[in-house]
N, C-alpha and C positions, 0 to 999 in steps of 0.2 A: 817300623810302622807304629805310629803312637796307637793307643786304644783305641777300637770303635767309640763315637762318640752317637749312639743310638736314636733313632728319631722317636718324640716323646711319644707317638702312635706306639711304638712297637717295641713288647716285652723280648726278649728270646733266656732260650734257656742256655745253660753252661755245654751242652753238647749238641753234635749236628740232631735235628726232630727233634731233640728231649735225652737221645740216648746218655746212657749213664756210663759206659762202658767207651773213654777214648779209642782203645782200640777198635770195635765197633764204627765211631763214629766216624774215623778216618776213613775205612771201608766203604761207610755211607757215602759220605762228604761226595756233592757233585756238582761240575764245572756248567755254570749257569750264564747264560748270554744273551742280555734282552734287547730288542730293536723297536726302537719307536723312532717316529718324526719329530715334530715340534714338542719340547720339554715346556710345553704349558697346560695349566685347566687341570682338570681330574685325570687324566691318564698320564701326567707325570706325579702327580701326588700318587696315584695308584702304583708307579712303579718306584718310587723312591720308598716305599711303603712296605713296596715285596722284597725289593733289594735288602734295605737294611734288614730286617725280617731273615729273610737268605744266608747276608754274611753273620750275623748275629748265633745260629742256628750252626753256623760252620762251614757253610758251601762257599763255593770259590765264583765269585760273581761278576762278570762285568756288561759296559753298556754301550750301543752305539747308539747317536743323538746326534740330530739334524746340527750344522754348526751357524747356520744363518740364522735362528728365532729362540726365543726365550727371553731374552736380554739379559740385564745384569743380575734379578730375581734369580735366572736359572743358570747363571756363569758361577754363581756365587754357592748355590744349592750342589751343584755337580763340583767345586773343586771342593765344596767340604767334606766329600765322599768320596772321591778321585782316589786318595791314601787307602782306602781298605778294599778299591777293587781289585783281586786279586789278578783278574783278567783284563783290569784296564779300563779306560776309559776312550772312546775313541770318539770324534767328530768328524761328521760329514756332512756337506751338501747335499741335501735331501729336499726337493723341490716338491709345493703340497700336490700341483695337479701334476697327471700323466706328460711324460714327453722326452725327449731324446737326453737329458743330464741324468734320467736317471738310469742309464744305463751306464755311463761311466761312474753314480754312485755305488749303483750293484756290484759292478767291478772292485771297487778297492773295499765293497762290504765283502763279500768273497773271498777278497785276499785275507781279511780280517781274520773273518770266519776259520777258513783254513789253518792258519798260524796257531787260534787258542783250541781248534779242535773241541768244541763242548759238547758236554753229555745233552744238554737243554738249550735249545735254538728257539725263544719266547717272543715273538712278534706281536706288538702293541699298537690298535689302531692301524686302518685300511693298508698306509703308506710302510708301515713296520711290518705288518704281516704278512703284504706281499713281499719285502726286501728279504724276509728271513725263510720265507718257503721257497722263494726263487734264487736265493744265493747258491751256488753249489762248493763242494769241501763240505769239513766234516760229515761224513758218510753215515756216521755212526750215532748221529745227535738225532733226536727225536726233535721234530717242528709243531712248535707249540703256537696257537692264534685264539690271542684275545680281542676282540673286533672292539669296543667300544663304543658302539654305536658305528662312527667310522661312514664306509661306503652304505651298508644298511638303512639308513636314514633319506637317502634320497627318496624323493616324490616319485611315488608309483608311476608309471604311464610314461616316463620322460625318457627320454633317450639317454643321457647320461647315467639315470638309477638304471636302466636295463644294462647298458655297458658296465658298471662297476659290477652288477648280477654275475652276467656272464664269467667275468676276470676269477670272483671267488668260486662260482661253479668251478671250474677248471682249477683255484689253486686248492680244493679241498682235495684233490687227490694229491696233495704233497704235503696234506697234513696229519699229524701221528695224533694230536689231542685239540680239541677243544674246548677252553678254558673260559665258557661265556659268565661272566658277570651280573647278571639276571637273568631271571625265568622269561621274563619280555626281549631282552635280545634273543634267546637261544630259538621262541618261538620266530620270531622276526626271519631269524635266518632261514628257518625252517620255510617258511611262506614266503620269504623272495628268489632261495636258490636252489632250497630242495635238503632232505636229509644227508648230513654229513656222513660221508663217508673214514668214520674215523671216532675215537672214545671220545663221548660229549660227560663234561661236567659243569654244574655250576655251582662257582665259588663267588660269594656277594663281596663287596667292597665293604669295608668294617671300619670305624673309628675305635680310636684306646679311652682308656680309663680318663687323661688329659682333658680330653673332649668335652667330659661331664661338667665339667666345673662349668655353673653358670656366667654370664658375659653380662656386667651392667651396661644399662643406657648411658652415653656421656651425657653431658648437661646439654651440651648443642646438638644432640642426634634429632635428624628428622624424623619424619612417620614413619620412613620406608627405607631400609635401603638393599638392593640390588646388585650382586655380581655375577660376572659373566664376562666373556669374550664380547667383545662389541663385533657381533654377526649376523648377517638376519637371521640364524638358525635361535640366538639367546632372544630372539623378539622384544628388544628395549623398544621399539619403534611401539610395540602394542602399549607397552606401560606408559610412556607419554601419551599415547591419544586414551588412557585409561584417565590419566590425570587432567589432560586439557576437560575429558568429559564431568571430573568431579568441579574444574574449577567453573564448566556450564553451571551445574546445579548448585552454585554459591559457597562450595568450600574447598578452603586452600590447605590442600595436601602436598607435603613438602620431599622429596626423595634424595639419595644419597646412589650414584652410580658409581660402583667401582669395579673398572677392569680396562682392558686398552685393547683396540682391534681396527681395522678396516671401516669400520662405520662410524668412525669418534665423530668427524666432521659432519659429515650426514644427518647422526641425531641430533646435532649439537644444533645444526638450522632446523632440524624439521621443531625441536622443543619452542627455538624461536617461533618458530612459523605459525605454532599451536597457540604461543603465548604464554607458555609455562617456562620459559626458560629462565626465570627469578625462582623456581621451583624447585628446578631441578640441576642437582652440584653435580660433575664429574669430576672425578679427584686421582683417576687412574687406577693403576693396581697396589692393593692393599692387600694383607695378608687376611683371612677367610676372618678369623676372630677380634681382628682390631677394626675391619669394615663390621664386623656384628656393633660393636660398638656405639656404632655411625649413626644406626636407625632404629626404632623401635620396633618394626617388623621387617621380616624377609621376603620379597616379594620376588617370584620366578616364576616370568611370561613364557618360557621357553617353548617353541614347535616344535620341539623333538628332542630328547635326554638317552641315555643309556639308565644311567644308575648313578646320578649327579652326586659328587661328595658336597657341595655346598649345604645341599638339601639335609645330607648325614650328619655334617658338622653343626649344621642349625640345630639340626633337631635334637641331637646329642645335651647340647645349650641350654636346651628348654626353651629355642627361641621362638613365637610366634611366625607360624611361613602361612602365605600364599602360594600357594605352586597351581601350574597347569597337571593335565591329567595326559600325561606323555610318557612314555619309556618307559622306564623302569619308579618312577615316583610314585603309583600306586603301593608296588611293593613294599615303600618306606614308610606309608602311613599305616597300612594294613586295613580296620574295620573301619578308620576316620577318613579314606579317601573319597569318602562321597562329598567330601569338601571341597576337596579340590574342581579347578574351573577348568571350561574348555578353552582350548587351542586358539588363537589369534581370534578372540571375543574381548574387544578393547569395553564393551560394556558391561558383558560381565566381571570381566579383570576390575575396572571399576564400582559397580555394585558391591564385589567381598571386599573392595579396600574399604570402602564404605562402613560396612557391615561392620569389620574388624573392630576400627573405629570407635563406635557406637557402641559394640559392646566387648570390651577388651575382656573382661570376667569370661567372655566364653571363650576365646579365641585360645585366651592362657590356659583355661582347662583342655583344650582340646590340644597343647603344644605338650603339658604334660603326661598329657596320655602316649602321643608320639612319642616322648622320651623315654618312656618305661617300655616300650615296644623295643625300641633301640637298644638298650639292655640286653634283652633276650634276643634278638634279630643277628646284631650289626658286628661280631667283634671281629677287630684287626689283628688279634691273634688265631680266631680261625680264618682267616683270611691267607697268612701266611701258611697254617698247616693243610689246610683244603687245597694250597696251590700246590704244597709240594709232595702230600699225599696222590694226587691226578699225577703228577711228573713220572713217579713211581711205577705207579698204575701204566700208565704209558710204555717205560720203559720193558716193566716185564712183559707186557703183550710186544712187544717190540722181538727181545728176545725167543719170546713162546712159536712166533709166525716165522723165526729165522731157521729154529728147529725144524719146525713144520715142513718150511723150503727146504732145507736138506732131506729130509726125508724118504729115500727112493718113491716106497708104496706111496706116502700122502701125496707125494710130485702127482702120481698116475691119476688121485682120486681129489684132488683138491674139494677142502670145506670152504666157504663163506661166511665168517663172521660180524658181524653186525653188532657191537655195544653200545649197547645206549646208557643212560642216567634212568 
């Protein structure tokens, strides 16, 4: 196996956690196995992030990943890491909504499961975290769910957010830790399914040192530019009627879209339809820093986030953002989020681009305040040690309640537990 070849995010140290003592660390060292759907957006950056992170540190790590979505970005991102999973790399047909394939997906995740026996069963996003609490095998692996927004995000009231409700009420009793990503998810969950039956932590998503280095304008960058999944959940559609509104009040404001989804066609006539479509370039997917590039500001309409790394990596940059006031993006601004705008407000989305505009001197001082936040907030070294310290945590309460159950007298007298953060 040639060396690890490290993602520029992520420091590790010479033994598993830091230990100095090989022997020790082999002791440590734990078989880690994480399950997501679709290897795109922030929750495969998030887990390529823990992984390396993982194996770097010494743990034995591998992945299962939907085999139908990513494309060549994430064909290419997964065989350059494929060599250091110690556990493999596996693909599967993992279908986004509910329905009868995924039941012969479960099955051959199960068979999986079973085979590498892991100490840590890490379910990423709604579709991962149900496959990894519902697969059965490995008896002995603690089931770990990081929601990332995920099923969480649906519209209250609707039938479909009450069904996906339900599904995690009922799998949180088959989970040993959870691992929420912001202080906004962990309440979120709290408020649509109820307190987790199980050790709740929260570990933030973090950017490395790399991150810092600022990102100049190209010569041809427009005012703006924008990534995201093209879905209505990224609300491009708001940022177009943002800009048809500026070109009403006599200025032409130029944007840069990069990302690829289900909606490409859609915005692409509604931009015509508005008349900005000379406006506004779609160019596909671009890697988070070369699209910085592209535009002079960062602009994200989104109706709903977890803990967006776009937003992390801007701001790391020093790049000037717009963001809405959703998810977890208050927590990245800190005292300057009272800048940020409301949710699907194509006019006020337009008044800050505006604003921005007009007065670039403020917008930049307030992106460097964001950055020095970032600093002390965001790092992707505790990112990986917060995750594997909770695993920890986890595992010994695992063992402590196994005790417990053996127990003659505690069998007669059973305690109830309850750990919180």
């Amino acid at each position: 196996m040639r060396p690890l070849a490290l993602s520029p995010f992520t420091a590790a140290p010479s033994a598993v956690d830091g230990a100095a003592d090989p022997t020790a660390a082999a002791a440590q060292s734990l078989k880690i196995t994480h399950v997501l759907r679709a290897p795109v957006g922030g929750l495969f950056r998030h887990v390529m992030d823990i992984a390396h992170g993982q194996i770097g540190r010494g743990h034995r790590v591998g992945l299962i990943v939907d085999s139908a979505t990513g494309g060549k970005h994430a064909d290419a991102v997964l065989a350059e890491l494929e060599p250091h999973l110690a556990l493999g790399l596996t693909r599967v047909a993992i279908p986004r909504e509910l329905g009868l394939a995924d039941v012969s997906a479960l099955h051959l995740i199960a068979q999986r499961i079973r085979l590498l026996a892991p100490d840590v069963l890490h379910g990423h996003g709604a579709k991962g975290g149900a496959l990894a609490r519902l697969a059965w095998g490995a008896p002995d692996a603690i089931r770990v769910y990081t929601p990332h927004g995920g099923s969480l995000i649906y519209r209250p009231g609707t039938l479909k957010g009450a069904f996906y409700c339900a599904l995690e009420s009922l799998l949180s009793w088959r989970t040993d830790l959870f691992l929420f990503e912001s202080s906004y998810v962990t309440e979120l969950y709290r408020t649509k399914v109820g307190q987790p039956h199980a050790l709740i932590r929260v570990v933030r998503n973090g950017v490395g040192d790399a991150e810092f280095a600022p990102v100049a304008a190209a010569a041809d960058a427009t005012d703006i530019i924008c990534l995201g999944e093209l879905r209505p959940i990224k609300a491009i559609d708001v940022l177009i009627a943002a800009l048809a509104i500026l070109k009403r009040d006599g200025r032409r404001v130029t944007a840069t879209i990069a990302g690829e989804g289900p909606q490409e066609s859609e915005l692409k006539a509604l931009a015509a339809r508005l008349g900005v479509a000379d406006r506004v370039h779609f160019i596909g997917y671009c890697p988070a820093r070369t699209a910085f590039a592209k535009g002079r500001m960062l602009v994200i309409p989104s109706r709903a986030e977890s803990l967006p790394y776009v937003v992390l990596e801007a701001a790391a940059a020093g790049m000037p953002i717009i963001a809405t006031r959703v998810g977890g993006i208050p927590e990245i601004f800190g005292a300057q989020a009272v800048h940020l705008v409301a949710p699907d407000d194509a006019a006020a989305l337009a008044g800050a681009i505006g604003a921005a505009l007009d007065h670039p001197f403020e917008i930049t001082q307030l992106a460097q305040q964001v950055r020095a936040r970032m600093r002390s907030e965001f790092s992707v070294t505790a990112t990986i040690a917060g995750g594997l310290a909770a695993y920890r945590e986890a595992l010994t309460l695992r063992k402590l309640r196994r005790k417990s159950d053996q127990n003659p007298i505690r069998r007669k007298h059973p305690t109830i537990h309850i750990t919180n953060f």
